[in-house]
N, CA, C and O of each residue as an XYZ file, in Angstrom:
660
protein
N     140.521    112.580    130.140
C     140.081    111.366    130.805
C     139.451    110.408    129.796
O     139.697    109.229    129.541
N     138.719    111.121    129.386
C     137.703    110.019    127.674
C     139.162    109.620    126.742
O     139.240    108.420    126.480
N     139.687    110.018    126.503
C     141.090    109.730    126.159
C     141.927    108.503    126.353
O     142.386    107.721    125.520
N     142.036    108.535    128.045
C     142.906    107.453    128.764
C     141.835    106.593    128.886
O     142.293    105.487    129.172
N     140.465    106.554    128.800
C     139.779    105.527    129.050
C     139.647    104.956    127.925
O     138.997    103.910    127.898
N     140.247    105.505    126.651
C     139.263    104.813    125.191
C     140.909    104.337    124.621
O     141.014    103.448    123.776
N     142.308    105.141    125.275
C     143.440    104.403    125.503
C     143.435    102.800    126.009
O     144.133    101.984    125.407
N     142.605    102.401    127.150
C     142.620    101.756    127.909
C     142.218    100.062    127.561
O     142.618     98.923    127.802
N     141.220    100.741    126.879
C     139.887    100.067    125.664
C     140.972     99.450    124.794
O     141.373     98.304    124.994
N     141.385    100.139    123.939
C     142.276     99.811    122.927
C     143.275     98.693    123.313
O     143.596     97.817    122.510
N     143.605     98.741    124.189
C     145.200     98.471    125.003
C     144.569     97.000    125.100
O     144.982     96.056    124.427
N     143.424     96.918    126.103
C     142.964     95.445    126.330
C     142.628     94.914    125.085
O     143.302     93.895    124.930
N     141.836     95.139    124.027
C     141.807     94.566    123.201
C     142.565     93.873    122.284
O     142.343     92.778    121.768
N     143.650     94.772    122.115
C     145.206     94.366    121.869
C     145.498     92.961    122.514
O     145.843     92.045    121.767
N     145.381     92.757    123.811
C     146.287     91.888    124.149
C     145.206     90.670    124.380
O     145.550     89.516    124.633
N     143.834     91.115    124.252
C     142.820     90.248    123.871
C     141.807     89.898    125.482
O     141.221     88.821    125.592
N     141.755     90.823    126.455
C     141.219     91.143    127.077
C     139.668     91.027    127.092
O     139.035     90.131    127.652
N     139.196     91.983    126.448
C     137.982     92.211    126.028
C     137.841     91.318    124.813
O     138.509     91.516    123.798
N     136.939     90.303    124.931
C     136.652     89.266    124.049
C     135.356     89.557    122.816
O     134.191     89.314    123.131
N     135.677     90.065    121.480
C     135.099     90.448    120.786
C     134.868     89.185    119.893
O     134.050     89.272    118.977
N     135.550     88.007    120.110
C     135.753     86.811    119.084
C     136.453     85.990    120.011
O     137.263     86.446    120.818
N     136.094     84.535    119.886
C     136.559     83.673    120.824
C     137.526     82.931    120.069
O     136.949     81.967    119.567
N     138.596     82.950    119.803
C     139.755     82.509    119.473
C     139.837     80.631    119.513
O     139.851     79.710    118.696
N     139.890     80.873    121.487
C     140.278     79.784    122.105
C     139.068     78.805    121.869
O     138.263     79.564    121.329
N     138.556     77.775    121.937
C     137.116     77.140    122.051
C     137.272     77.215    123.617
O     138.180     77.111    124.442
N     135.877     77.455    123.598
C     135.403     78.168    125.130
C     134.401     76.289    125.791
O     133.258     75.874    125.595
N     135.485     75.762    126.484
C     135.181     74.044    126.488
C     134.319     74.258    128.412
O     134.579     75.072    129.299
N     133.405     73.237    128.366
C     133.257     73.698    129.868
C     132.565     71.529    130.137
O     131.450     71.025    130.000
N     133.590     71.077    130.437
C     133.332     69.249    130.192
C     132.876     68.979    130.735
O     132.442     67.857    130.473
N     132.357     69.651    132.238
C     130.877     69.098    133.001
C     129.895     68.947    132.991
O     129.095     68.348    133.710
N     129.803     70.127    131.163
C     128.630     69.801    131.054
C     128.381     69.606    129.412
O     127.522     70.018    128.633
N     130.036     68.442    129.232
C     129.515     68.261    127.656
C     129.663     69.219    126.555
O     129.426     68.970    125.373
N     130.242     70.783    127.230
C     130.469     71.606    126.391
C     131.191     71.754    125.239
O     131.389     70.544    125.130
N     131.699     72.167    124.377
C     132.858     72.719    123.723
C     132.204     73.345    122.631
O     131.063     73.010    122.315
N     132.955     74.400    121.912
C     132.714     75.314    121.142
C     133.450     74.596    119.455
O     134.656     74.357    119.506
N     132.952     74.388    118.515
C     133.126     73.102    117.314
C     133.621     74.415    116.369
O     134.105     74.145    115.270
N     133.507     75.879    116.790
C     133.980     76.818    115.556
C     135.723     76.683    115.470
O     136.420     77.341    116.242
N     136.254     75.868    114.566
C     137.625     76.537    114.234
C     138.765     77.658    114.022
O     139.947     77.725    114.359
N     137.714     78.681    113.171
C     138.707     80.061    113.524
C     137.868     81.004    114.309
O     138.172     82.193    114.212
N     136.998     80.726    114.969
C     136.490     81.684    116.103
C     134.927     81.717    116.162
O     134.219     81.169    115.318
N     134.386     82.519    117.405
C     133.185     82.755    117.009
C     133.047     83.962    117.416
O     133.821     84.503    118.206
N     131.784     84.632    116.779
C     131.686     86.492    117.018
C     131.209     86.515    118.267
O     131.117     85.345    118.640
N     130.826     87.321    119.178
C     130.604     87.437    120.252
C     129.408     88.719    120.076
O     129.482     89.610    119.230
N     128.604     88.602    120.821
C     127.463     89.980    120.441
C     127.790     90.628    122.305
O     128.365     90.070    123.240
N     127.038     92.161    122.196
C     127.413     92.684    123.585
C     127.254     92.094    124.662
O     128.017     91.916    125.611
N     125.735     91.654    124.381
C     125.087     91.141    126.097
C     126.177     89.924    126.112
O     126.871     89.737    127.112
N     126.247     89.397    125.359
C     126.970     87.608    125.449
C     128.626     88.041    126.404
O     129.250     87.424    127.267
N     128.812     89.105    125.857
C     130.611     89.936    126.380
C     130.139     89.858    128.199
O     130.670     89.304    129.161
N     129.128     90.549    128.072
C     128.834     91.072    129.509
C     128.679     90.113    130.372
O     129.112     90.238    131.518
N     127.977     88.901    129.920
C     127.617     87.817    131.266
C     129.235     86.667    130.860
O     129.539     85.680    131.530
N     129.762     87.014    130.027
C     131.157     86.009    129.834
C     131.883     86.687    130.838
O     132.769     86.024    131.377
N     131.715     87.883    131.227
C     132.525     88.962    131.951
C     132.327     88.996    133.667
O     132.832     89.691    134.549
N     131.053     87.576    133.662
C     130.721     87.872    134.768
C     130.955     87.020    135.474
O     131.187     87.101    136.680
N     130.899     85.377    134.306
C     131.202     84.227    134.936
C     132.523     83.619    134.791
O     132.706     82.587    135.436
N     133.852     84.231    133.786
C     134.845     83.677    133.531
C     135.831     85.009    134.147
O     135.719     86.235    134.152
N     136.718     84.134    134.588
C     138.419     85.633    134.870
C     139.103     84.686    134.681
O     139.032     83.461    134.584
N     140.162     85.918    134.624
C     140.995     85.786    133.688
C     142.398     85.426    134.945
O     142.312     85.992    136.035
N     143.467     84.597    134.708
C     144.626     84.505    135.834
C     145.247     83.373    134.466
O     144.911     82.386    133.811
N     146.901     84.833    134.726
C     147.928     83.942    133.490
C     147.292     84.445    132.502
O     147.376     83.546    131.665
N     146.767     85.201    132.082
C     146.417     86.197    130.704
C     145.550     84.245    129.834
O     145.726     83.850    128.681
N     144.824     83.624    130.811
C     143.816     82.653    130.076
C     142.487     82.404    131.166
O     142.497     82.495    132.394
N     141.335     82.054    130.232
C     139.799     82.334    130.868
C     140.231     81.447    131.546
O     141.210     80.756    131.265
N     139.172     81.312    133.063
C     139.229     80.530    134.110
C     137.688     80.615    133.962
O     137.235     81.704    133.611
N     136.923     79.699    134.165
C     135.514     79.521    134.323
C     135.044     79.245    136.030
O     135.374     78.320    136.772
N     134.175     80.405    136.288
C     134.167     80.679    138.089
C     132.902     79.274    138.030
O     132.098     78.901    137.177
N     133.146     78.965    138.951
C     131.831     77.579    139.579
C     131.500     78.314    140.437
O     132.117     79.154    141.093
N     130.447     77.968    140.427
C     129.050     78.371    141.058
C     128.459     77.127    142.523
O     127.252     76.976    142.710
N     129.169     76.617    143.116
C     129.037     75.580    144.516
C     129.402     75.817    145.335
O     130.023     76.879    145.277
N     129.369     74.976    147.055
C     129.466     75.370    147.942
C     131.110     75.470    148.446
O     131.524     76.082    149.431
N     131.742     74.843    147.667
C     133.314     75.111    147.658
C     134.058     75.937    146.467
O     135.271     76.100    146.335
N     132.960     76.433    145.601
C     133.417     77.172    144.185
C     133.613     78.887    144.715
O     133.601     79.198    145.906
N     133.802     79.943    143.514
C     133.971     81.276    143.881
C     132.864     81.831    144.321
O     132.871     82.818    145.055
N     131.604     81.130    143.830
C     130.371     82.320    143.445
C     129.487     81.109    144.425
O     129.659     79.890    144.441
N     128.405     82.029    145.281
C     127.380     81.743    145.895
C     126.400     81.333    145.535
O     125.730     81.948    144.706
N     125.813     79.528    146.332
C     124.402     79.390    145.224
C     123.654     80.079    145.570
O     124.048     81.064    146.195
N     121.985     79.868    145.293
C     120.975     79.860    145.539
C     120.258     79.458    146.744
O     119.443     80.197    147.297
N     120.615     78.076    147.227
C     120.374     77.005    148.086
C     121.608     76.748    149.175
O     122.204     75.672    149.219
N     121.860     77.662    149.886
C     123.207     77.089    151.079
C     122.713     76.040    151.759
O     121.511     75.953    152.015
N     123.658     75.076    152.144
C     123.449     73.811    153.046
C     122.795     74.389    154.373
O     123.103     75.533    154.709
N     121.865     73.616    155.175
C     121.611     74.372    156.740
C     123.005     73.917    157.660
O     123.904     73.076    157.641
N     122.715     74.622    158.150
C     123.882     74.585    159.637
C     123.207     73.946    160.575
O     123.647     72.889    161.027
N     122.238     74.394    160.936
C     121.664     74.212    162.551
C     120.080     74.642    162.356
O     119.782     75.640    161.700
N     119.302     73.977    162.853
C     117.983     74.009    163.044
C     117.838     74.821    164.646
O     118.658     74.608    165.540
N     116.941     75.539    164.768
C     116.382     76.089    165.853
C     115.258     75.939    166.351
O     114.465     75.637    165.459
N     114.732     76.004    167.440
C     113.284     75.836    168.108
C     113.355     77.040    168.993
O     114.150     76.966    169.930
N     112.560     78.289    168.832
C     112.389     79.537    169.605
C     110.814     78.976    170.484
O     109.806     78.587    169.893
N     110.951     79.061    171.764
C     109.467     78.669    172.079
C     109.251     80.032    172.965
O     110.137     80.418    173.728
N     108.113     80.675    172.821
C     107.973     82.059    173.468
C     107.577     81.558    174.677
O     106.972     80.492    174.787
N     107.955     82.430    175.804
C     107.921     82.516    177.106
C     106.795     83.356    177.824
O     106.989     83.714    178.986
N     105.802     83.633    177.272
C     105.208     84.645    177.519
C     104.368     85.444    176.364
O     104.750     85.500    175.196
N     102.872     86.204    176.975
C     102.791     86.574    175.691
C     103.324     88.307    174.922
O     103.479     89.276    175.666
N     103.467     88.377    173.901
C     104.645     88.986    172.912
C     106.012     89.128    173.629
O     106.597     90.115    174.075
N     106.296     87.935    173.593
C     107.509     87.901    173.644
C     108.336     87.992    172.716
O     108.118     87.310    171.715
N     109.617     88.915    172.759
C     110.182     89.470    171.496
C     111.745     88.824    172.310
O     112.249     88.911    173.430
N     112.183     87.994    170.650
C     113.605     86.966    171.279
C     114.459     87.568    169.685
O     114.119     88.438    168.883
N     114.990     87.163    169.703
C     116.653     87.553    168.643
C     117.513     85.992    168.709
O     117.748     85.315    169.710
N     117.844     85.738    167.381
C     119.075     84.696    166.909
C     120.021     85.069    167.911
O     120.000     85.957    168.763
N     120.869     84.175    167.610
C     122.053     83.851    168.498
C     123.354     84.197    167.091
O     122.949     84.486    165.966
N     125.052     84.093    167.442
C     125.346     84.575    167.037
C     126.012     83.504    166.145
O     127.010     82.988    166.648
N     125.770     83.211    165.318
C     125.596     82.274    163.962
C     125.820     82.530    162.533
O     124.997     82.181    161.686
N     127.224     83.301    162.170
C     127.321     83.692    160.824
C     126.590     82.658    159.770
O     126.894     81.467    159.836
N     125.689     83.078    158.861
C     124.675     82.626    157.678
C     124.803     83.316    156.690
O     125.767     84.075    156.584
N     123.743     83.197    155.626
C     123.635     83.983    154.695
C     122.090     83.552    154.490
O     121.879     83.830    153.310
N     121.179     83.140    154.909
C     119.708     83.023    155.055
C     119.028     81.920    156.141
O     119.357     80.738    156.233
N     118.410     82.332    156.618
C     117.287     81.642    157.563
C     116.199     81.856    157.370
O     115.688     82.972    157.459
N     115.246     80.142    156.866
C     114.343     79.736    156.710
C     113.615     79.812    158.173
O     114.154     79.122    159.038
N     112.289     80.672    158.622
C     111.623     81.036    159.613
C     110.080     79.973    159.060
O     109.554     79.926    157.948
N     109.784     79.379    160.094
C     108.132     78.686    159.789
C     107.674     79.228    161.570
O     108.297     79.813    162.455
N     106.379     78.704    161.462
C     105.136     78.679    162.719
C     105.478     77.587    162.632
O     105.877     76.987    161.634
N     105.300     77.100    164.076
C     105.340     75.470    164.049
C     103.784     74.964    163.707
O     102.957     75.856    163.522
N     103.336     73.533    163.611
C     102.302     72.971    163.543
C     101.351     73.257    164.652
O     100.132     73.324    164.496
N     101.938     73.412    165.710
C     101.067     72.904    166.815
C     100.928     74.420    167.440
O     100.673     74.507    168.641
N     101.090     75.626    166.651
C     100.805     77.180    167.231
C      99.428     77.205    167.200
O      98.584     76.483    166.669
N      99.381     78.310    167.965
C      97.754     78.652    167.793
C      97.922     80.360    167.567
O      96.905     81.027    167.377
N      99.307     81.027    167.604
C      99.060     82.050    167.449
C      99.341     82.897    166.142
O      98.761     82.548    165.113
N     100.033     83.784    166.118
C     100.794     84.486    164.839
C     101.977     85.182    165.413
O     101.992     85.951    166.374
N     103.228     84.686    164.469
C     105.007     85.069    165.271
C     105.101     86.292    163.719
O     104.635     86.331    162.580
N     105.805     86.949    164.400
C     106.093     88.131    163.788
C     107.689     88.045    162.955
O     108.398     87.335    163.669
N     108.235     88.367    162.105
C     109.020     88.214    162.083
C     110.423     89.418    161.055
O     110.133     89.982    160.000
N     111.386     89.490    161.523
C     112.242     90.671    160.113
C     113.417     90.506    161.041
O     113.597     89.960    162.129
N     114.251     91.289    160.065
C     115.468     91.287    160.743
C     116.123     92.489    161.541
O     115.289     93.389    161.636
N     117.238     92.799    162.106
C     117.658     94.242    162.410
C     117.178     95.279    163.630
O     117.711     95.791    164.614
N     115.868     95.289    163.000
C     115.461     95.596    164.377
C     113.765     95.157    165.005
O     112.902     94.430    164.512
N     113.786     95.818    166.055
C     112.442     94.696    166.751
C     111.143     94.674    166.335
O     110.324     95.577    166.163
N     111.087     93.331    166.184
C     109.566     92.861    165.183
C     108.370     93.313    166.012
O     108.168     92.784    167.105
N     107.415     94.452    165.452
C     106.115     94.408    165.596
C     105.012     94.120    164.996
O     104.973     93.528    163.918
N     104.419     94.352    165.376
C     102.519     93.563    164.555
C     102.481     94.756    163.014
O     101.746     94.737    162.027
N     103.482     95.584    163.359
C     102.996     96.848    162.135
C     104.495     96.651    161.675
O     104.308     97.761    161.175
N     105.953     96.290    161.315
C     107.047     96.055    160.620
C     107.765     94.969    160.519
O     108.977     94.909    160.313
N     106.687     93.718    160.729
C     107.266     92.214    160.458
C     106.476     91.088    159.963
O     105.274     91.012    160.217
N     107.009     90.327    159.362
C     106.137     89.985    158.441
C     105.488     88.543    159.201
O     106.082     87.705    159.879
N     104.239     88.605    158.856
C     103.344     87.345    160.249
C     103.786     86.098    159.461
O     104.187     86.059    158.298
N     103.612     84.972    160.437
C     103.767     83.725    160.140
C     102.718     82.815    161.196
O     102.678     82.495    162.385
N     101.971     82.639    160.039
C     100.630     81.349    161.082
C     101.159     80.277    160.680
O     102.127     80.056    159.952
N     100.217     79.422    161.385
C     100.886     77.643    161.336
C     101.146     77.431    160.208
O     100.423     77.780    159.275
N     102.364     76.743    160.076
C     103.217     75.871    159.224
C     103.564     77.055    157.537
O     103.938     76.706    156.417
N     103.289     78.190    157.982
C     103.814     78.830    156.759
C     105.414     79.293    156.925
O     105.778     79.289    158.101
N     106.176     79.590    156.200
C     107.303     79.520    155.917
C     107.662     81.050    155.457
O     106.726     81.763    155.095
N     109.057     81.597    155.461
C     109.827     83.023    154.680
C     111.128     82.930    155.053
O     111.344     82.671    156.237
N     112.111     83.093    154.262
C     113.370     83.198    153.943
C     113.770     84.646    154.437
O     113.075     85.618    154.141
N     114.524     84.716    154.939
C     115.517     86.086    155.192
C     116.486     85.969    154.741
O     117.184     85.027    155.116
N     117.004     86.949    153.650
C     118.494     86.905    154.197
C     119.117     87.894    154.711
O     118.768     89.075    154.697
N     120.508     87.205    155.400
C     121.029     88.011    156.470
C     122.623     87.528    156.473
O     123.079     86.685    155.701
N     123.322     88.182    157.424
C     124.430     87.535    157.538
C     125.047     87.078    158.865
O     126.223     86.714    158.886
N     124.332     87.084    159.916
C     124.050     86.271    160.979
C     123.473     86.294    161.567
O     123.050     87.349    162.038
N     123.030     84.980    161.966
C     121.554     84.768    162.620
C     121.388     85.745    163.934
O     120.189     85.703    164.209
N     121.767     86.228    164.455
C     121.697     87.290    165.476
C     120.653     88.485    164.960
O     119.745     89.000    165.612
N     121.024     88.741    163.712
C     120.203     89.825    163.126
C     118.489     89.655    163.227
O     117.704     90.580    163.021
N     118.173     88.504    163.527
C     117.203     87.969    163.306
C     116.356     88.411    164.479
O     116.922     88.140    165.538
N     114.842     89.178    164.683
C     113.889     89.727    165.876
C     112.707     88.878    165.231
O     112.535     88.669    164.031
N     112.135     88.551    166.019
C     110.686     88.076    166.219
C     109.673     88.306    167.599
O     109.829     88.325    168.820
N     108.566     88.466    166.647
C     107.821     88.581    167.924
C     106.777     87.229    168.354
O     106.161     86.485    167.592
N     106.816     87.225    169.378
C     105.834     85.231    169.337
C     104.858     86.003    170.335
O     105.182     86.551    171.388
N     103.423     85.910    169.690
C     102.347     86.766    170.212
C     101.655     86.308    171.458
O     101.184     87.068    172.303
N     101.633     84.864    171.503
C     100.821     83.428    172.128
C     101.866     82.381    172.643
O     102.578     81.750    171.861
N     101.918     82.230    174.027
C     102.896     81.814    174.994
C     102.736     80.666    174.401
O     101.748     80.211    173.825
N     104.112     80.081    174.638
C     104.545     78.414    174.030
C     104.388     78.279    172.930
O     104.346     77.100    172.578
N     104.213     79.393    171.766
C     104.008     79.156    170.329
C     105.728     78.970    170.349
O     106.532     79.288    171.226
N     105.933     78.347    169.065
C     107.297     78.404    168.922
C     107.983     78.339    167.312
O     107.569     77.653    166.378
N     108.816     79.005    167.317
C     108.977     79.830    165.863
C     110.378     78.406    165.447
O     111.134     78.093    166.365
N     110.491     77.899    164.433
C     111.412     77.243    163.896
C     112.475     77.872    163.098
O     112.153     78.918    162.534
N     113.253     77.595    162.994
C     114.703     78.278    161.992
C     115.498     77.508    161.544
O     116.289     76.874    162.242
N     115.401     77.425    160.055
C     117.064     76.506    159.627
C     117.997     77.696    159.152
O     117.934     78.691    158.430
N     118.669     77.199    159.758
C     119.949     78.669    159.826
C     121.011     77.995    158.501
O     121.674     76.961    158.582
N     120.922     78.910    157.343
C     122.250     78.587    156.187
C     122.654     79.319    155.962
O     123.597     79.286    155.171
């Protein structure tokens, strides 16, 4: 097996796979880039590893992955979808998202609470496995649809906010 794997090794390098030296100039014009070395530049390990993470390969030439909301790779910051207003009905009242594929929801206390909303995902928020939210403080979940989402609203008519992205 150490054999066919160090076969394998060899084989890509050959055909220039595994990038030990950058041949091509490695140009990226959005942001002004280009590489000014003529017959190549050396490449050190870590540098292999994150080139490995952000460029593939299609047609045996680098493709550079983007990182936006129409690119391969996921930002940081998703656009919101939909804002929510949870207003509790009662006191500890325990409510759940609706069914809203996301990838994070921003949870606040509103301004005008007087109580403390509980909050996590999965399963049902108590005073002892969710994380509190008093007026106007804020926490990110992520998740992958807003359904996943339990809270508990301790103090009737408090009401829990959500930007769903």
């Amino acid at each position: 097996m150490k054999a066919f794997v160090s076969m394998l090794v060899l084989c890509d390098k050959v055909r220039g796979l595994i990038m030990n030296r950058i041949g091509i100039p490695l140009k990226c014009p959005e942001l002004h880039l280009s590489d000014k070395h003529e017959d190549g530049m050396e490449l050190s390990k870590d540098v292999q590893q994150a080139l490995s993470l952000l460029v593939g390969f299609v047609e045996n030439k680098r493709v550079l992955l983007k990182a936006s909301p129409g690119g391969i790779l996921r930002t940081t910051s998703p656009r919101i979808q939909d804002i929510k207003h949870i207003e509790g009905s009662g006191a500890n009242d325990e409510v759940q998202g609706s069914d809203i594929p996301c990838s994070e929801v921003m949870c606040m206390g509103e301004p005008s609470n007087t109580g403390t909303i509980w909050v996590r995902t999965l399963t049902t928020a108590t005073i002892t496995n969710a994380w509190p939210l008093g007026v106007g403080e804020v926490v990110i979940l992520s998740m992958d649809n807003y359904r996943d989402l339990r809270a508990l609203i301790v103090t009737h008519a408090d009401v829990l906010i959500c930007a769903i992205a």
